[in-house]
C-alpha positions in Angstrom: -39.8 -7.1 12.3 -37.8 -4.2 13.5 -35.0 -2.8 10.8 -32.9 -1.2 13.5 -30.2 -2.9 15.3 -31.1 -3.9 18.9 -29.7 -1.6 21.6 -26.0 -3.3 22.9 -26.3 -4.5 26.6 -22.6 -5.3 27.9 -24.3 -7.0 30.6 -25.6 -9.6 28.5 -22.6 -12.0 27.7 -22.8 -14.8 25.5 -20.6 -17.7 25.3 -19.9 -19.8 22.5 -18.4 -23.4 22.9 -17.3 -25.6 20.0 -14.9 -26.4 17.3 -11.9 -23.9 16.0 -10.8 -25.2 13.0 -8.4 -24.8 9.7 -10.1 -24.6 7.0 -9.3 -25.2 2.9 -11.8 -24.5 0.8 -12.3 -24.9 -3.0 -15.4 -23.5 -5.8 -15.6 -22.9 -9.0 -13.9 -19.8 -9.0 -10.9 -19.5 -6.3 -9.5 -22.1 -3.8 -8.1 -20.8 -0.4 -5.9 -22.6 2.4 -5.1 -21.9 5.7 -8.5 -20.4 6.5 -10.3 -19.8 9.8 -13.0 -22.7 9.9 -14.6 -24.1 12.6 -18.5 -24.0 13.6 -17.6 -21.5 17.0 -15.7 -19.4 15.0 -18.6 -17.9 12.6 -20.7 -17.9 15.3 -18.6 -16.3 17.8 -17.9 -13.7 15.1 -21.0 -13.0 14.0 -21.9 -12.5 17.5 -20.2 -9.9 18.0 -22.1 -7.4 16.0 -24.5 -7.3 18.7 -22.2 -5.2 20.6 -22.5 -7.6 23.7 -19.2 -9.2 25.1 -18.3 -12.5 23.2 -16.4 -15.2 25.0 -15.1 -18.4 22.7 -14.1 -21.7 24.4 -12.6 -24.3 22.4 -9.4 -26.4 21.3 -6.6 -25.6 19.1 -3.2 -26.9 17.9 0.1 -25.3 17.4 0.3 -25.0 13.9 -2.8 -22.6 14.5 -2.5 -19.2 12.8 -2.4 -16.5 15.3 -3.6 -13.8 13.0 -6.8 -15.8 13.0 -7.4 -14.8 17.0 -6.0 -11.5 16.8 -8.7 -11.2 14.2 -11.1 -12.2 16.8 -9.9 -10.3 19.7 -10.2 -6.6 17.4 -13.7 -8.0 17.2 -14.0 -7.6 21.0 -13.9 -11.6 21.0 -12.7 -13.1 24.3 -10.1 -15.8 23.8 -9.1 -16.5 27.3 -11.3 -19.8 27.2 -9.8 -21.5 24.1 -7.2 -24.3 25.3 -3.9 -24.9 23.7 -2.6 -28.1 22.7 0.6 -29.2 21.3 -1.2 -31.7 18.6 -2.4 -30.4 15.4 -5.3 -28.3 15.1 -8.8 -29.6 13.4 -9.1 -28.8 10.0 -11.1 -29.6 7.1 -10.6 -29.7 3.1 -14.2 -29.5 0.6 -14.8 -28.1 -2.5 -18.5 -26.5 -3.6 -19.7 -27.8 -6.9 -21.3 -25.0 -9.5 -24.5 -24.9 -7.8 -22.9 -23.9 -4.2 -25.3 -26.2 -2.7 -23.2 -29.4 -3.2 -19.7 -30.3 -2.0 -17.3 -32.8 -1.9 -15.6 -33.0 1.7 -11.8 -34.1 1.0 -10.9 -34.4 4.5 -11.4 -34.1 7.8 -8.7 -34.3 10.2 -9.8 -34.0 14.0 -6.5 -34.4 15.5 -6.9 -32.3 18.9 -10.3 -32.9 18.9 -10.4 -36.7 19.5 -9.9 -36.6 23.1 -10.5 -32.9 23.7 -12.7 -32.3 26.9 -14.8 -29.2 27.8 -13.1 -26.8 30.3 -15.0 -23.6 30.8 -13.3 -21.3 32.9 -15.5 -20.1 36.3 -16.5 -17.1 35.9 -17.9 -17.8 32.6 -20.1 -20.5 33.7 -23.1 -17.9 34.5 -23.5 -16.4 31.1 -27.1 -15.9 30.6 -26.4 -17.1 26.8 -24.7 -20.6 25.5 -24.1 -21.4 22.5 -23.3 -24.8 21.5 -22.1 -24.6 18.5 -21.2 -28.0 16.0 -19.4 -30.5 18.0 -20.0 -34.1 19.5 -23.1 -34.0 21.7 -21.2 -35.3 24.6 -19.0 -31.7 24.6 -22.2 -29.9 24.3 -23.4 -31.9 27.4 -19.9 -31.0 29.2 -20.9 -27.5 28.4 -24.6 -27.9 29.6 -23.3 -29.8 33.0 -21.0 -27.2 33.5 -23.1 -24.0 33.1 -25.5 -25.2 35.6 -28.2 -26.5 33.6 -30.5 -28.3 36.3 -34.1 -28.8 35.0 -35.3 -30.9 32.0 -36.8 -28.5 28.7 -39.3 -31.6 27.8 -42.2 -30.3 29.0 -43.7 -26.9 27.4 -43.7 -23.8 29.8 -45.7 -21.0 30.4 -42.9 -18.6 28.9 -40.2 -19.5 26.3 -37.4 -19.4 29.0 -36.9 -20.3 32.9 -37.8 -17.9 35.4 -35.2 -14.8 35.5 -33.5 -16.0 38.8 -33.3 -19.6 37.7 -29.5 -19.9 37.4 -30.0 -21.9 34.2 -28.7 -19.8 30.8 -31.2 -20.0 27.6 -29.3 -22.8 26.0 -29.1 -23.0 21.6 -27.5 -25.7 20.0 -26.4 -26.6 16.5 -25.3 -30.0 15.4 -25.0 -32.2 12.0 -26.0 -35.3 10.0 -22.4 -37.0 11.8 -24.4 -36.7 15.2 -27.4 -38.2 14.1 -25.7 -41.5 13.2 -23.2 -41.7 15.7 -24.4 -40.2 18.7 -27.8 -40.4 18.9 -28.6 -41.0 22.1 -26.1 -38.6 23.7 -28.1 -35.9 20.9 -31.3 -36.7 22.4 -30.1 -36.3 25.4 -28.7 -32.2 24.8 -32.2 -32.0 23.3 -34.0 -32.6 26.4 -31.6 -29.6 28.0 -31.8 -26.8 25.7 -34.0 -23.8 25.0 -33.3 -23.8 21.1 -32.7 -26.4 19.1 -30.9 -25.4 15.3 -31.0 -28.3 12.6 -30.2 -28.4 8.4 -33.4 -29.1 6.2 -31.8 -32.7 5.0 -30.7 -33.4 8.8 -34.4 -32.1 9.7 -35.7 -34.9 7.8 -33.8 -37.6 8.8 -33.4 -37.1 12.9 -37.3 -36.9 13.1 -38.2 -39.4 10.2 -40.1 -37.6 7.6 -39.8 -36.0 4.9 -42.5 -33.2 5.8 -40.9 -30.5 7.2 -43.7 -29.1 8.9 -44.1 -32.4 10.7 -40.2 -32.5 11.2 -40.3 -29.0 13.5 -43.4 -30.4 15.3 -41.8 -33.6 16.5 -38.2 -32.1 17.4 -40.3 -30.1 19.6 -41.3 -33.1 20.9 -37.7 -34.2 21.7 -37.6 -31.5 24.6 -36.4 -27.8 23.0 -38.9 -25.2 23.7 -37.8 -23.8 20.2 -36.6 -25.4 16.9 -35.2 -23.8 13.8 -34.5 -25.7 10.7 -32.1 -24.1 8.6 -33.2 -24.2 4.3 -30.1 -22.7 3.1 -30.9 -20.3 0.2 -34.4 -20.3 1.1 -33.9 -19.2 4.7 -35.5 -20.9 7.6 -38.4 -22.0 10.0 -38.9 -21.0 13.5 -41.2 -23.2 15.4 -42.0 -22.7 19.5 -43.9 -25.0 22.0 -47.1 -23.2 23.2 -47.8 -22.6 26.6 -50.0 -25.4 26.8 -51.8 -28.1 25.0 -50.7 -29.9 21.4 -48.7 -28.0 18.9 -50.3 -26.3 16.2 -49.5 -24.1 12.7 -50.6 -20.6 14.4 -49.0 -17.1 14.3 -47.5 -17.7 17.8 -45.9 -20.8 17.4 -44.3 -20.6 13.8 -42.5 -18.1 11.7 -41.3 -18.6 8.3 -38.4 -16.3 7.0 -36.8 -16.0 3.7 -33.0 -15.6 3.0 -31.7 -12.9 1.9 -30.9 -13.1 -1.8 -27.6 -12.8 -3.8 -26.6 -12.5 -7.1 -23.3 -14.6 -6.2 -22.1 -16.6 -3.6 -18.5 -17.0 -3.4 -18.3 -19.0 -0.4 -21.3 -20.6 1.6 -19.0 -22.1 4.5 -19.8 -20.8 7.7 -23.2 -19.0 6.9 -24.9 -21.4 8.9 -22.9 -20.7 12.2 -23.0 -17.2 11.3 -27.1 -17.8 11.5 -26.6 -19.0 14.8 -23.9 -16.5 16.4 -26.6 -13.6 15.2 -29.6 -15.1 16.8 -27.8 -15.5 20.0 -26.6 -12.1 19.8 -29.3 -10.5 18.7 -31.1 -12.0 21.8 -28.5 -10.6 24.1 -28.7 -7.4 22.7 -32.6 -7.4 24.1 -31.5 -6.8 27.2 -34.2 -9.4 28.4 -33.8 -11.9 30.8 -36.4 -13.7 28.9 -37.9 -14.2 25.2 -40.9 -13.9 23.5 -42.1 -15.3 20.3 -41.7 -11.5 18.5 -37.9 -11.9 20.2 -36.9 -15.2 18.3 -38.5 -13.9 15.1 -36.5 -10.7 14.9 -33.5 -12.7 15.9 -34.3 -15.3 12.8 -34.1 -12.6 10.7 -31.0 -10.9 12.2 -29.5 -14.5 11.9 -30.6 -14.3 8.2 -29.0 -10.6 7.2 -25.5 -11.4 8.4 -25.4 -14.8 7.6 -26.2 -13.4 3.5 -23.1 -11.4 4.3 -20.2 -14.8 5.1 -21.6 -15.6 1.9 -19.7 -12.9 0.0 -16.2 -14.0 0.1 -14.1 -16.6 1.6 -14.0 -17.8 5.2 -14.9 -14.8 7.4 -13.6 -12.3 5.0 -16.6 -10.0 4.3 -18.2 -10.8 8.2 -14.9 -9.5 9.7 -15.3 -6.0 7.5 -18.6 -5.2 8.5 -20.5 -2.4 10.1 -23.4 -1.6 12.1 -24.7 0.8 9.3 -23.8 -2.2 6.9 -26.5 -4.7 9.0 -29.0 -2.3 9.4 -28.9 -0.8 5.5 -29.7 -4.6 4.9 -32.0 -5.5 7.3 -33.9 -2.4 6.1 -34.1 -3.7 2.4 -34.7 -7.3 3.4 -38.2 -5.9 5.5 -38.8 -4.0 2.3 -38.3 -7.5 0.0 -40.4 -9.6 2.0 -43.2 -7.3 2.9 -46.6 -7.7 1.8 
C-alpha cells in the first residue's frame, strides 16, 4: 500500500447522492444539537480530500442551517444539486453508550424525505464516479436509472469495471439493516447494478444468512457487485472482488483484509462509516483511471480507513472539516508502519 496521497485529477468528478440530515448526538461525555448528519454529507466531505471535484445531490428543509453548506462549499463541495423544500429537513437524535459501539436511536424524523424523488441535474449525469450513499434503495435506483447505468453487474468480468467508453460510471453503494427488512427486493435489485457493494458486519450477516463472514462476502458477490466491502467498525474492514472467471475463492487477488486505524478515544463514531465510503471513492478518482484493479480498491480501503479514524475525533464533521493533506498522509504513513509485517 502506497503512504502518499494519490495525485488530484479534476477530471475525475464524483457524485454523491443521498440523505442530508440534522443531526443530535449524545455520549458519555458531551451532547451536541443542530449538527450536520446525514450519510452524503460525510461522504461527500471526506471526498473531497482527494482533490477531485465533489458534487452532492440531495434533499433539505428550511429550517436547514446554512453554515453547514457553506462549510461544504470552502471544501470545494458542489451544492447546485441539492433540492430545497419548504418541509422540515431529516434529522436524527441517538446517544452512544460507554463502549461507542452501542447506541440508543431516539428518533428519526424523515420529514422531506418521505416523498423526496431523485433529480440529478444533466450535466452531472456522466460522472465517471457515483456514490450512493444510505438512502431507500428505490432513490439509489433513481440515481442508477438516471446516470445511464445499462448492463447487469451479475455476471463476473474480465476486469473490475466496464470498458472505458462504456457510458456506465463505476457505481458504490452503501445501505443499512432498515433496507434489508423493508426493501428487499428493490436492494437486490441496486445490487445487480453496482460495481461496489458497502455493507456493516451485523447487516453482513443477516442480508446473506450466516453468521460466517467469510461466507457472507462470498455470497453478496453472488448478488451481482463485482466488489463487496463489509465494514467491522473498530476492527476495520474486508474487501472481497469477483475473479475474472470461475468460483470465488480466499486468494491474494480476490480478498484484502485491513485493520482500522486505532485510537485512544473516540468522541464521536457517527459518520465514520460514510466517511469510509466518501474516501474510497475519492481515492479512486484521484487514480486518474478509467478503470480499477484489485491493488486500486486495496489502497482505496485503506485511504477509506485513515480518514474515516479521523470523524472519529470530535463531533459531527468537526475534526474531517479541519484536516490536511500532510494530516492524511502523516497517518497513512504510520498506519503502513502499524500493520506491516
Amino acid at each position: 500500500m502506497s503512504s502518499q496521497s494519490p495525485i488530484p485529477n479534476p477530471q475525475s468528478p464524483i457524485l454523491v447522492v443521498g440523505t442530508i440530515a440534522i443531526d443530535h448526538v449524545k455520549t458519555p461525555q458531551a451532547e451536541a444539537e443542530n449538527l450536520l448528519g446525514g450519510s452524503a454529507s460525510y461522504a461527500a466531505l471526506a471526498a473531497s480530500y482527494s482533490g477531485c471535484p465533489v458534487h452532492l445531490v440531495g434533499i433539505i428543509g428550511h429550517d436547514f442551517p446554512p453554515q453547514h453548506l457553506e462549510m461544504l462549499q470552502r471544501h470545494g463541495v458542489t451544492v447546485d444539486g441539492i433540492e430545497r423544500s419548504e418541509g422540515a429537513s431529516f434529522s436524527w437524535s441517538g446517544e452512544y453508550h460507554e463502549n461507542m459501539n452501542d447506541r440508543t436511536t431516539h428518533q428519526v424524523s424523515i420529514n422531506v424525505l418521505q416523498d423526496w424523488q431523485v433529480n440529478i441535474p444533466d450535466a452531472l449525469r456522466t460522472s465517471p464516479i457515483v456514490v450512493l450513499a444510505n438512502m431507500a434503495p428505490e432513490n439509489q435506483m433513481q440515481a442508477i436509472e438516471q446516470c445511464g447505468a445499462s448492463t447487469l453487474r451479475s455476471s463476473p468480468p474480465q476486469s473490475p469495471i466496464p470498458d472505458p467508453q462504456s457510458s456506465s460510471p463505476f457505481f458504490i453503494a452503501d445501505t443499512m439493516d432498515l433496507w434489508i427488512h423493508i426493501a428487499n427486493e428493490r436492494l437486490h435489485d441496486v445490487l445487480r447494478r453496482v460495481d461496489l457493494f458497502v455493507i456493516n458486519e451485523s447487516e453482513a450477516r443477516e442480508f446473506a444468512g450466516t453468521s460466517n463472514l467469510i461466507l457472507a462476502g462470498q455470497r453478496l458477490l453472488e448478488k451481482g457487485p463485482r466488489n463487496v466491502v463489509i465494514k467491522l467498525g473498530e476492527f476495520g474492514a474486508m474487501l472481497f472482488s469477483s475473479p475474472s472467471e470461475g468460483p470465488w475463492t480466499l486468494s491474494e487477488d480476490t480478498f484484502f483484509r485491513c485493520a482500522a486505524f486505532p485510537l485512544k478515544e473516540v468522541a464521536d463514531p457517527t459518520g465514520a462509516g460514510d466517511s469510509f465510503l466518501g474516501a474510497l471513492a475519492g481515492h479512486l478518482a484521484a487514480t486518474g483511471k478509467s478503470s480499477f484493479d484489485f491493488p486500486d480498491l486495496r489502497a482505496a480501503i485503506v485511504q477509506g480507513a485513515v480518514v474515516a479514524s479521523f470523524t472519529c475525533e470530535a463531533f459531527s464533521t468537526r475534526r474531517i472539516e479541519g484536516l490536511t493533506p500532510g494530516e492524511i498522509g502523516e497517518r497513512l504513513e504510520n498506519f503502513k508502519l502499524l500493520t506491516h509485517w
